[in-house]
C-alpha positions as CSV (number, residue, x, y, z in Angstrom):
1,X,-30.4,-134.9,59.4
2,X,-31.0,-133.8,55.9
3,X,-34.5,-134.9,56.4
4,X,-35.1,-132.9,59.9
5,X,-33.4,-130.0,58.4
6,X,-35.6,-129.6,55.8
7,X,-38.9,-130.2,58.0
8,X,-37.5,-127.2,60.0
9,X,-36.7,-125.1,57.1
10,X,-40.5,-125.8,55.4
11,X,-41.3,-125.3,59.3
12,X,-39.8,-121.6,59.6
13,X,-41.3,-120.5,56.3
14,X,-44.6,-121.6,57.1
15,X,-44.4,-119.8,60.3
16,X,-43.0,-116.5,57.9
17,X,-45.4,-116.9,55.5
18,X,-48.3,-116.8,58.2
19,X,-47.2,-113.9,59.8
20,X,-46.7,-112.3,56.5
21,X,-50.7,-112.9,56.4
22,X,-51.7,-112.2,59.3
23,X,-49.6,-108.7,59.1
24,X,-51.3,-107.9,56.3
25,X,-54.7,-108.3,57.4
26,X,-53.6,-106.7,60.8
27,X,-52.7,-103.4,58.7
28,X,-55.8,-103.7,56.5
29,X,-57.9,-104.1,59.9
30,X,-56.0,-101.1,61.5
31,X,-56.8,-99.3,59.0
32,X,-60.3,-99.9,58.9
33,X,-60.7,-98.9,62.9
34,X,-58.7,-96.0,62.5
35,X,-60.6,-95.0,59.2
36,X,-63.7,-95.5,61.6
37,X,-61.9,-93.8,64.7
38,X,-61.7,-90.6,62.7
39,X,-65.3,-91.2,61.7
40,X,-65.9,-91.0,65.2
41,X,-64.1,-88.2,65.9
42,X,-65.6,-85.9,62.9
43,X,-69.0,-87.2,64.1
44,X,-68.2,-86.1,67.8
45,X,-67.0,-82.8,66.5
46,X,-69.9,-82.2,64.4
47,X,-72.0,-83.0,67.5
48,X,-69.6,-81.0,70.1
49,X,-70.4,-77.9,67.5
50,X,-74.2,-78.6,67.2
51,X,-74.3,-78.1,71.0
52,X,-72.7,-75.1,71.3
53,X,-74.7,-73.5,68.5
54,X,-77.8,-74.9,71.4
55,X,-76.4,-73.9,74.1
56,X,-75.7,-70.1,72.5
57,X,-79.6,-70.2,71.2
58,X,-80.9,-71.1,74.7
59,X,-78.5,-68.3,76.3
60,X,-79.9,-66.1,73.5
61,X,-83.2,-67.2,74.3
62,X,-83.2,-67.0,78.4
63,X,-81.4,-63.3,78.3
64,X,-84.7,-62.3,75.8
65,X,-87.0,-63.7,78.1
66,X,-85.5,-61.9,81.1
67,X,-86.1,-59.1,78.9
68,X,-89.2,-59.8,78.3
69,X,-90.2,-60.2,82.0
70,X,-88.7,-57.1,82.7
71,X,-91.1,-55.5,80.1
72,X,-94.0,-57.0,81.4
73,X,-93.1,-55.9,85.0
74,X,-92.6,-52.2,83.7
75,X,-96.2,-52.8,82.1
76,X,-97.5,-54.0,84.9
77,X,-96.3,-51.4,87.5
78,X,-97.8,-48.5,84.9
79,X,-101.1,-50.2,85.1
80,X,-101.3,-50.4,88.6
81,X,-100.4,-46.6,89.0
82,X,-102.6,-46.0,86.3
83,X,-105.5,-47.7,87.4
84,X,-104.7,-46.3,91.0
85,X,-104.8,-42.6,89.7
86,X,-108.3,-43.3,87.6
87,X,-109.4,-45.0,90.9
88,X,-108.8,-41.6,92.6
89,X,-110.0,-39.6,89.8
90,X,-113.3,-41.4,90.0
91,X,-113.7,-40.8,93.5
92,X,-113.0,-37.2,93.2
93,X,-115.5,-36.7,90.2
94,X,-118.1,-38.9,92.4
95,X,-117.3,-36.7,95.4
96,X,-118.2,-33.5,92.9
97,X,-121.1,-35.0,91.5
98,X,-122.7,-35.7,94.9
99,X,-121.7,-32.4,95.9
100,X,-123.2,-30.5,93.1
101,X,-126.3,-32.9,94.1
102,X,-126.9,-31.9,97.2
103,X,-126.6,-28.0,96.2
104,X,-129.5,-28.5,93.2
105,X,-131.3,-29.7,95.9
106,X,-130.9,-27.5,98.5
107,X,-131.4,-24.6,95.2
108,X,-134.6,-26.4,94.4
109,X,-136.1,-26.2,97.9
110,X,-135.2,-22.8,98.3
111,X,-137.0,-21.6,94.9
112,X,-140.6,-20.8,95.0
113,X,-142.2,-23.5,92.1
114,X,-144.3,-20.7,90.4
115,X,-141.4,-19.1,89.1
116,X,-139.4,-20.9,87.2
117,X,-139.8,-24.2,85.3
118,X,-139.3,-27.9,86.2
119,X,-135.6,-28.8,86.4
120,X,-135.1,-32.4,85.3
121,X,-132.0,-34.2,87.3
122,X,-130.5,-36.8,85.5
123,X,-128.6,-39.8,87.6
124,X,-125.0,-40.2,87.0
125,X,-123.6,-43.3,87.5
């Protein structure tokens, strides 16, 4: 029984002993995966913040663009009234100009030639 007791007793201490390594390299290994855990984490946080700083320049961007189109709406109504009202003026001035024409001309053929000089007409286009 001596014998058996001692082959129990080596037995027990080599089953201590190996959990006393395998503990010890369980906590060194824990600590390296949470070491990288929080890696992760600061990594994902870092990232997390770079996409709000994005996602605040694109909302940044789309309201200046909005403004933008608003401006080149504004613009673009202005030109059209613009070039309405120079459309209108033209007609007017071209409606004058025939006018004014048409009373040289009717002048001309009502003055006698031997009074008064040639009267050069010049086109307007």
């Amino acid at each position: 029984m001596d014998k058996s007791v001692k082959i129990i007793l080596f037995v027990i201490v080599a089953i201590v002993f190996i959990n006393f390594i395998m503990t010890i390299f369980n906590n060194s290994n824990m600590r390296g995966i949470r070491d990288d855990l929080q890696q992760a984490k600061r990594s994902t946080d870092s990232a997390l913040n770079e996409l709000k700083y994005s996602q605040s320049k694109l909302d940044s961007i789309r309201s200046d663009m909005l403004a933008f189109q608003d401006s080149v709406s504004h613009i673009q109504q202005r030109v059209e009234s613009n070039d309405t009202k120079k459309r209108t003026e033209e007609a007017r001035i071209s409606s004058r100009i025939n006018d004014l024409q048409a009373k040289a001309k009717n002048i001309r053929s009502n003055l006698s030639t031997d009074s008064l000089p040639g009267i050069d007409v010049i086109a307007v286009k």
